[in-house]
MARMARDO-809531 format. One record per atom (N, C-alpha, C): residue number from 1; x, y, z; atom name; residue in one letter. Coordinates in Angstrom, 2 decimals. Example, Ala and Ser with C-alpha at 12.3 -4.5 7.8 and 13.67 -1.06 7.14 Angstrom:
<rs>
1, 13.19, -5.69, 7.80, N, A
1, 12.30, -4.50, 7.80, CA, A
1, 13.20, -3.30, 7.80, C, A
2, 12.85, -2.25, 7.08, N, S
2, 13.67, -1.06, 7.14, CA, S
2, 12.90, 0.03, 7.87, C, S
</rs>
This chain:
<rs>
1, 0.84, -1.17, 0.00, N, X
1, 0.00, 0.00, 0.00, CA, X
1, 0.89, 1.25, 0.00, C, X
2, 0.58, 2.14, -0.67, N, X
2, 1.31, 3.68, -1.17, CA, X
2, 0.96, 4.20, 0.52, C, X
3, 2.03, 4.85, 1.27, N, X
3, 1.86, 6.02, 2.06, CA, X
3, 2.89, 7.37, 1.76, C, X
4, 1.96, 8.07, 1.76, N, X
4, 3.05, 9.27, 1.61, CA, X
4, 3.13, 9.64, 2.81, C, X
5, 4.39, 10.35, 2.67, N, X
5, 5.20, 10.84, 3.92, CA, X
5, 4.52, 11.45, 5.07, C, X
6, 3.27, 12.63, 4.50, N, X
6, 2.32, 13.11, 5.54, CA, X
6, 1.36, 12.28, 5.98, C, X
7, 1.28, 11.27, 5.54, N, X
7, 0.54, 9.98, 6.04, CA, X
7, 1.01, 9.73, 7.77, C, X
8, 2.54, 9.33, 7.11, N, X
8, 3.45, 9.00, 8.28, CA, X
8, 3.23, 9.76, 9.91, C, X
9, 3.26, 11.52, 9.31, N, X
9, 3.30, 12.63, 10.22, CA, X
9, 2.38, 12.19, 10.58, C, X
10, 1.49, 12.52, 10.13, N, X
10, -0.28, 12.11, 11.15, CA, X
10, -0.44, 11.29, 11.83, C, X
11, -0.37, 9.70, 11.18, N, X
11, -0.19, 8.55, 11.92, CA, X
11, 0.12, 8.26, 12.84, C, X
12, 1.57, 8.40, 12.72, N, X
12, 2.57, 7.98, 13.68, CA, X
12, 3.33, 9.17, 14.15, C, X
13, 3.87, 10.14, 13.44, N, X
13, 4.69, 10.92, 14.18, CA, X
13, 4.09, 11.67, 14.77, C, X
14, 3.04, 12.27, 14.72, N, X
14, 1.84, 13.26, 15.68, CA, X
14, 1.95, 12.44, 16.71, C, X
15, 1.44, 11.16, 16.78, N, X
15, 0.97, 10.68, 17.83, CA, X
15, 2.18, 10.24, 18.96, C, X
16, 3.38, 9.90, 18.07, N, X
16, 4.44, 9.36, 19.14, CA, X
16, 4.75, 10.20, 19.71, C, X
17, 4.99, 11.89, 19.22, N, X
17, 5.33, 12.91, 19.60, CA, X
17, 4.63, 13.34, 20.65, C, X
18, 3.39, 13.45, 20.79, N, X
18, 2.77, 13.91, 21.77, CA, X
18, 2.93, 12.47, 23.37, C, X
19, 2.96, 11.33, 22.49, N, X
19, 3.18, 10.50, 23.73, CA, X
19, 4.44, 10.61, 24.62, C, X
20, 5.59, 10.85, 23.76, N, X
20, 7.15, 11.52, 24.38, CA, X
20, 6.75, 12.75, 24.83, C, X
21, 6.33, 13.34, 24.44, N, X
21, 5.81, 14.66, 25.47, CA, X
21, 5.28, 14.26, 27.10, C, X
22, 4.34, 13.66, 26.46, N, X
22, 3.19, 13.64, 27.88, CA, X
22, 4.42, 12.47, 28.64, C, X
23, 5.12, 11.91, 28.59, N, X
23, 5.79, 10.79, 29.34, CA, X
23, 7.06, 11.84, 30.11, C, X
24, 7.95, 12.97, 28.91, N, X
24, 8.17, 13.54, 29.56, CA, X
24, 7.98, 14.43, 30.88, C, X
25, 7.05, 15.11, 30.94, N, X
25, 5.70, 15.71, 31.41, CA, X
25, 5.56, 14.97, 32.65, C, X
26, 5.24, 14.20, 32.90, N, X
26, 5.07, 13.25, 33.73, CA, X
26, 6.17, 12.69, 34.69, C, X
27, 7.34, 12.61, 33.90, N, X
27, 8.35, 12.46, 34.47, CA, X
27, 9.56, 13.47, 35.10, C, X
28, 9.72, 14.47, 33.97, N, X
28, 10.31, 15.07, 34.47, CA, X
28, 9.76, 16.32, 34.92, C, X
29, 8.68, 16.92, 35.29, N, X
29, 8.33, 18.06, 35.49, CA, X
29, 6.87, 17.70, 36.67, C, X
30, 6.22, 16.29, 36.40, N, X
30, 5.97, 15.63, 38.08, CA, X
30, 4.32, 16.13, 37.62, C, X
31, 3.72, 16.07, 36.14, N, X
31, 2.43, 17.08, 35.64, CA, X
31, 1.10, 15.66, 36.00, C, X
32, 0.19, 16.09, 36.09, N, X
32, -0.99, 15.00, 36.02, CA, X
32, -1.40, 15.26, 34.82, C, X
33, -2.18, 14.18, 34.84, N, X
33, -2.94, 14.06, 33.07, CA, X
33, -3.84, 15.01, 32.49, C, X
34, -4.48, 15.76, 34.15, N, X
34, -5.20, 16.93, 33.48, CA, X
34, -4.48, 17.77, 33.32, C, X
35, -3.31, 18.26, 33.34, N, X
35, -2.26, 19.26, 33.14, CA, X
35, -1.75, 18.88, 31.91, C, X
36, -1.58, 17.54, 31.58, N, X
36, -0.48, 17.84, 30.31, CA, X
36, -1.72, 17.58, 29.09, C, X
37, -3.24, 17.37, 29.04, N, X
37, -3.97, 17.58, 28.44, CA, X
37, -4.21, 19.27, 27.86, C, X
38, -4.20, 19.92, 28.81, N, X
38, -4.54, 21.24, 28.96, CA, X
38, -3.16, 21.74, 28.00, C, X
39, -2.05, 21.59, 28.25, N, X
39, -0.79, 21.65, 27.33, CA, X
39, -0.71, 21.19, 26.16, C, X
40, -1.39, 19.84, 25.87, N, X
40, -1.19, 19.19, 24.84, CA, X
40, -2.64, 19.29, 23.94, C, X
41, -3.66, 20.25, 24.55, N, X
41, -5.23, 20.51, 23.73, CA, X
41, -5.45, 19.17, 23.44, C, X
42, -5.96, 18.26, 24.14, N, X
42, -6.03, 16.77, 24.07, CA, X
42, -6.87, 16.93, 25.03, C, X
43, -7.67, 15.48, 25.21, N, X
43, -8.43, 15.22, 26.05, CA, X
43, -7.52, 14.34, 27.07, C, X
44, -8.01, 14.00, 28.70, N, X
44, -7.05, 13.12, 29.52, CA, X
44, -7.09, 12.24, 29.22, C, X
45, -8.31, 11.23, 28.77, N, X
45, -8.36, 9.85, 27.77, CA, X
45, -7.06, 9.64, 27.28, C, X
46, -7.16, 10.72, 26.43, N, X
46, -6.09, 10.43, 25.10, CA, X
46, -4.29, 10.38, 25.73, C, X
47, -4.62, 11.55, 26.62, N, X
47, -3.02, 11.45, 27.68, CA, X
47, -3.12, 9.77, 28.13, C, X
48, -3.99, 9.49, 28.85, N, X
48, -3.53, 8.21, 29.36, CA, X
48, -3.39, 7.56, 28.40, C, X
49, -3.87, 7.11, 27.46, N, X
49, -3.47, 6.36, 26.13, CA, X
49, -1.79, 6.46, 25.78, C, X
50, -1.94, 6.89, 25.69, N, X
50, -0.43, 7.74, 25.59, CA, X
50, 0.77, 7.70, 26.57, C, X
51, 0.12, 7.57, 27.73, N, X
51, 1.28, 7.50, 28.62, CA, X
51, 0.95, 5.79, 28.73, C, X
52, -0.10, 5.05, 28.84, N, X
52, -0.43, 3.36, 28.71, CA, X
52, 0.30, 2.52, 27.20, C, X
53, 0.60, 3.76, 26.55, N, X
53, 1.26, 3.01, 25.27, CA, X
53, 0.36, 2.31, 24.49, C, X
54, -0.93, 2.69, 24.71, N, X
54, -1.92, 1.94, 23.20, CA, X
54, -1.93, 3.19, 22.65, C, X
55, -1.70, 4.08, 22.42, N, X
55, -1.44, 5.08, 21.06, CA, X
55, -0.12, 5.62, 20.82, C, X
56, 0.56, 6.14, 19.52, N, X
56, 1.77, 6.82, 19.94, CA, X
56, 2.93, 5.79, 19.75, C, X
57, 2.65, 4.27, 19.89, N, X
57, 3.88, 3.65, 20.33, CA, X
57, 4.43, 3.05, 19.10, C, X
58, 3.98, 3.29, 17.95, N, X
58, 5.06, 2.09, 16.94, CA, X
58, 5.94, 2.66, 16.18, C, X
59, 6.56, 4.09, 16.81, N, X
59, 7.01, 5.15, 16.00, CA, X
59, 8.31, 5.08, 17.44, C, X
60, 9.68, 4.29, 16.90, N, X
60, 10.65, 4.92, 18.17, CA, X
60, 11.68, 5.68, 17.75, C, X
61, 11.92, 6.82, 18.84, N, X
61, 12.97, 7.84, 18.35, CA, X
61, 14.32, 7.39, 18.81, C, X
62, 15.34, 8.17, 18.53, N, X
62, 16.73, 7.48, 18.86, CA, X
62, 17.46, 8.43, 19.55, C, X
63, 17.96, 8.30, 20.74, N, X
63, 18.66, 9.66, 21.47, CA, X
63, 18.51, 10.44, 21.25, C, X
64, 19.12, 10.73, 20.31, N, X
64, 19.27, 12.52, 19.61, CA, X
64, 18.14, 13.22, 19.66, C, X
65, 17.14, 12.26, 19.44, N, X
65, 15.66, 12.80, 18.72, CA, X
65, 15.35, 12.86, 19.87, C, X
66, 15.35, 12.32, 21.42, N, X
66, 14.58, 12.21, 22.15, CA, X
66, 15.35, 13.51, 23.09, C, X
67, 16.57, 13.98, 22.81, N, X
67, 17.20, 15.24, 23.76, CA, X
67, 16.63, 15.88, 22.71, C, X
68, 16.10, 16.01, 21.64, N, X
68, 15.97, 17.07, 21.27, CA, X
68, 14.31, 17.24, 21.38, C, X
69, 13.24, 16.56, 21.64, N, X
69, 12.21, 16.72, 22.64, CA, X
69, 12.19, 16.91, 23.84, C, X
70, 12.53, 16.40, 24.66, N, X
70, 13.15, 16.82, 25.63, CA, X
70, 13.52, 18.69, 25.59, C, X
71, 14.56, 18.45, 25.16, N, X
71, 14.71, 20.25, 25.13, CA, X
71, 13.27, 21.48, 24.89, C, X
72, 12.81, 20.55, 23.96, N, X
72, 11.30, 21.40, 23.12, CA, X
72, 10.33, 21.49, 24.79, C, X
73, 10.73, 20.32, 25.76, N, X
73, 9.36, 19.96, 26.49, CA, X
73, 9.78, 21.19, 27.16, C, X
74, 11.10, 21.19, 27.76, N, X
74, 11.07, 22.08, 28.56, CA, X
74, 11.14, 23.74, 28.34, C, X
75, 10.92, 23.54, 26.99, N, X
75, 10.55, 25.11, 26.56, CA, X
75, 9.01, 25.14, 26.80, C, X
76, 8.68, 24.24, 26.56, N, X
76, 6.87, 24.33, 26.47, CA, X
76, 6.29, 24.83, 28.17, C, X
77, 7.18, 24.02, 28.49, N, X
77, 6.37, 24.22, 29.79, CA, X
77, 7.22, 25.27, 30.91, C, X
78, 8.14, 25.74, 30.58, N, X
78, 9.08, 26.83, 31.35, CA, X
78, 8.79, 28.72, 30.49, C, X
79, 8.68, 28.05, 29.22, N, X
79, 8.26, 29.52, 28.77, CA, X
79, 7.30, 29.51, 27.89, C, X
80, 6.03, 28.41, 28.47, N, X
80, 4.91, 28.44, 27.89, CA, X
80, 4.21, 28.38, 26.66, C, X
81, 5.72, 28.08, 25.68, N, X
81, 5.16, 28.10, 24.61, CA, X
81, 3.76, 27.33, 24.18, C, X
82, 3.09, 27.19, 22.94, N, X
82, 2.00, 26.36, 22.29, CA, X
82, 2.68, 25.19, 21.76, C, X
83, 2.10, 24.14, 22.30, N, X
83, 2.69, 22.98, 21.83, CA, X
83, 2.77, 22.45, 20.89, C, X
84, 1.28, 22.64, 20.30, N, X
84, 1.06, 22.22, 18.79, CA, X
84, 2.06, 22.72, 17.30, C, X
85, 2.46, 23.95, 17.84, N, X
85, 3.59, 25.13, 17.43, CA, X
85, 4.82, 24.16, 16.94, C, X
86, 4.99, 23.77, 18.63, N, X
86, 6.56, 23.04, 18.81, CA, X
86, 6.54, 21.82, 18.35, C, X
87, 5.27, 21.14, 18.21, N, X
87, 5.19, 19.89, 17.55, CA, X
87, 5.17, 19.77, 16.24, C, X
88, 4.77, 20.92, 15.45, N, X
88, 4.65, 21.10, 14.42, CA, X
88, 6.06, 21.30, 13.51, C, X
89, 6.82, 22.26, 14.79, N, X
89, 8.55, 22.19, 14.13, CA, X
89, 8.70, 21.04, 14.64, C, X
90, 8.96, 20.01, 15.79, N, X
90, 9.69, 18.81, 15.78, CA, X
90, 9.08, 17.83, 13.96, C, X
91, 8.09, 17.94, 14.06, N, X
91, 7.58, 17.49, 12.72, CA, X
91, 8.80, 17.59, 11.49, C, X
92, 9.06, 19.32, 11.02, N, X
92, 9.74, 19.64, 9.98, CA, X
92, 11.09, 19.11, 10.07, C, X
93, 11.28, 19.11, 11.93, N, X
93, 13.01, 18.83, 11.88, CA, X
93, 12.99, 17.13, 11.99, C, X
94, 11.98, 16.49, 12.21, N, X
94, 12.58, 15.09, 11.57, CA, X
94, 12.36, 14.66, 10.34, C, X
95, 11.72, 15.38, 9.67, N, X
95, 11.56, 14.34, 7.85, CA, X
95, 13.12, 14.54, 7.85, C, X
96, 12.95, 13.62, 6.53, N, X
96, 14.02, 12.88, 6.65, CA, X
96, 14.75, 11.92, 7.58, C, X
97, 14.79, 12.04, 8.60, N, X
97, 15.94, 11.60, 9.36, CA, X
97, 15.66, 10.22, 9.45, C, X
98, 16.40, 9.28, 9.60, N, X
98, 17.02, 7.82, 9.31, CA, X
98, 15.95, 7.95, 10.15, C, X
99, 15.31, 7.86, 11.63, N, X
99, 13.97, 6.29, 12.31, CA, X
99, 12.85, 6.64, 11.28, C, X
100, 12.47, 8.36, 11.07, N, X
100, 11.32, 8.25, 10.11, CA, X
100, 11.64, 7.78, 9.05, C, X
101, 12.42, 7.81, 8.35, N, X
101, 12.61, 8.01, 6.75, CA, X
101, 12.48, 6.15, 6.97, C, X
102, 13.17, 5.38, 7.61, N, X
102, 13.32, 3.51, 7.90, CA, X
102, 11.72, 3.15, 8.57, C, X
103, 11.01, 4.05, 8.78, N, X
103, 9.41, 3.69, 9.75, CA, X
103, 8.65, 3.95, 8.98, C, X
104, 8.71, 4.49, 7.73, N, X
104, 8.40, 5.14, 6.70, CA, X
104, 8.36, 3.87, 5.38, C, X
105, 9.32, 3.19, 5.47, N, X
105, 9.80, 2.28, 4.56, CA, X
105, 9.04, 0.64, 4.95, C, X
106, 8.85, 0.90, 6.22, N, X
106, 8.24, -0.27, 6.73, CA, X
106, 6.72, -0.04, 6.47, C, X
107, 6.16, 1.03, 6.21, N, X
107, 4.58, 0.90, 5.90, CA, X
107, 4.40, 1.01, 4.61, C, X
108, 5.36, 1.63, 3.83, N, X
108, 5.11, 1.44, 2.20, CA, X
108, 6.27, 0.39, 2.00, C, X
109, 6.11, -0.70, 1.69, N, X
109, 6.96, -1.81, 0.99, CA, X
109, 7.36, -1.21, -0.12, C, X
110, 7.13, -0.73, -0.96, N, X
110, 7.22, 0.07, -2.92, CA, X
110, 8.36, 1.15, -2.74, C, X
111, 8.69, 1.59, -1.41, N, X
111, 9.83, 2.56, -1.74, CA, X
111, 11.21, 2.04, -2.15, C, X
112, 11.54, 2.84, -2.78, N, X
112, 13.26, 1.87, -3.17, CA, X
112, 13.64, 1.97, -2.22, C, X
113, 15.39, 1.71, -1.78, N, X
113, 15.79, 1.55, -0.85, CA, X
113, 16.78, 3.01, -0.79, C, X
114, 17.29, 3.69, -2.08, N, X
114, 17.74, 4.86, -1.91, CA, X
114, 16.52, 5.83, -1.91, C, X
115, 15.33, 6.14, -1.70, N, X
115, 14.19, 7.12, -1.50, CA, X
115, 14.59, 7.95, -1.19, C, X
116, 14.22, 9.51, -1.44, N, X
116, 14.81, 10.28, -0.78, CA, X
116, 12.86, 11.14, -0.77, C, X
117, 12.05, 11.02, -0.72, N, X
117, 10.69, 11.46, -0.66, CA, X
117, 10.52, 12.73, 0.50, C, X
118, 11.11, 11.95, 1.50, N, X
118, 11.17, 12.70, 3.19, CA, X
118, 11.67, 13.52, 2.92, C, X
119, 12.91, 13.90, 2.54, N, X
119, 13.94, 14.83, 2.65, CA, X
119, 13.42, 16.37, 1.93, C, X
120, 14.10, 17.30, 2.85, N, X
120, 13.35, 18.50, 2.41, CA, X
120, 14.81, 19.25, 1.96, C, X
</rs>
């Protein structure tokens, strides 16, 4: 089956993103679910989903990616930024990058193996 790349974003990278958020959130800043809902314009359902790992989870990031959420969280919640904002750039700054561009390859079988589709 054909997925294009913004397939991917929606799917999976929206959703993993906000679940590394809310786990951050939780962990390092000590937030309840109605707090990081209210941050994340989500319902608490959907936080616990998220922090329970039935949504969000078949998308994994790799260090780098995860200090560099990490860094975003604690902008969000120290100088208040809009999350959807910051999620929206973590979005732009991973196309491409090797877990999406390889998580990407695993839901469309048809891509060659040099693809370069992601890349901006």
């Amino acid at each position: 089956m054909k997925v294009m790349p913004q397939e991917v974003e929606l799917w999976y990278l929206i959703p993993a993103l906000r679940g590394k958020i809310a786990k951050i959130l939780v962990k390092d800043y000590d937030l309840s679910q109605v707090e990081i809902a209210k941050i994340l314009k989500i319902t608490e359902s959907a936080v616990s989903q998220y922090l329970k790992e039935k949504r969000g989870n078949e998308l994994k990031f790799t260090e780098k990616e995860i200090e560099s959420i990490r860094e975003i969280v604690g902008h969000i919640y120290s100088k208040k930024l809009d999350a959807n904002q910051e999620i929206y750039k973590l979005c732009v700054k991973f196309r491409g990058c090797d877990s999406l561009c390889n998580f990407h390859k695993t839901k469309d079988k048809s891509l060659p193996k040099d693809c370069d589709i992601c890349v901006c």
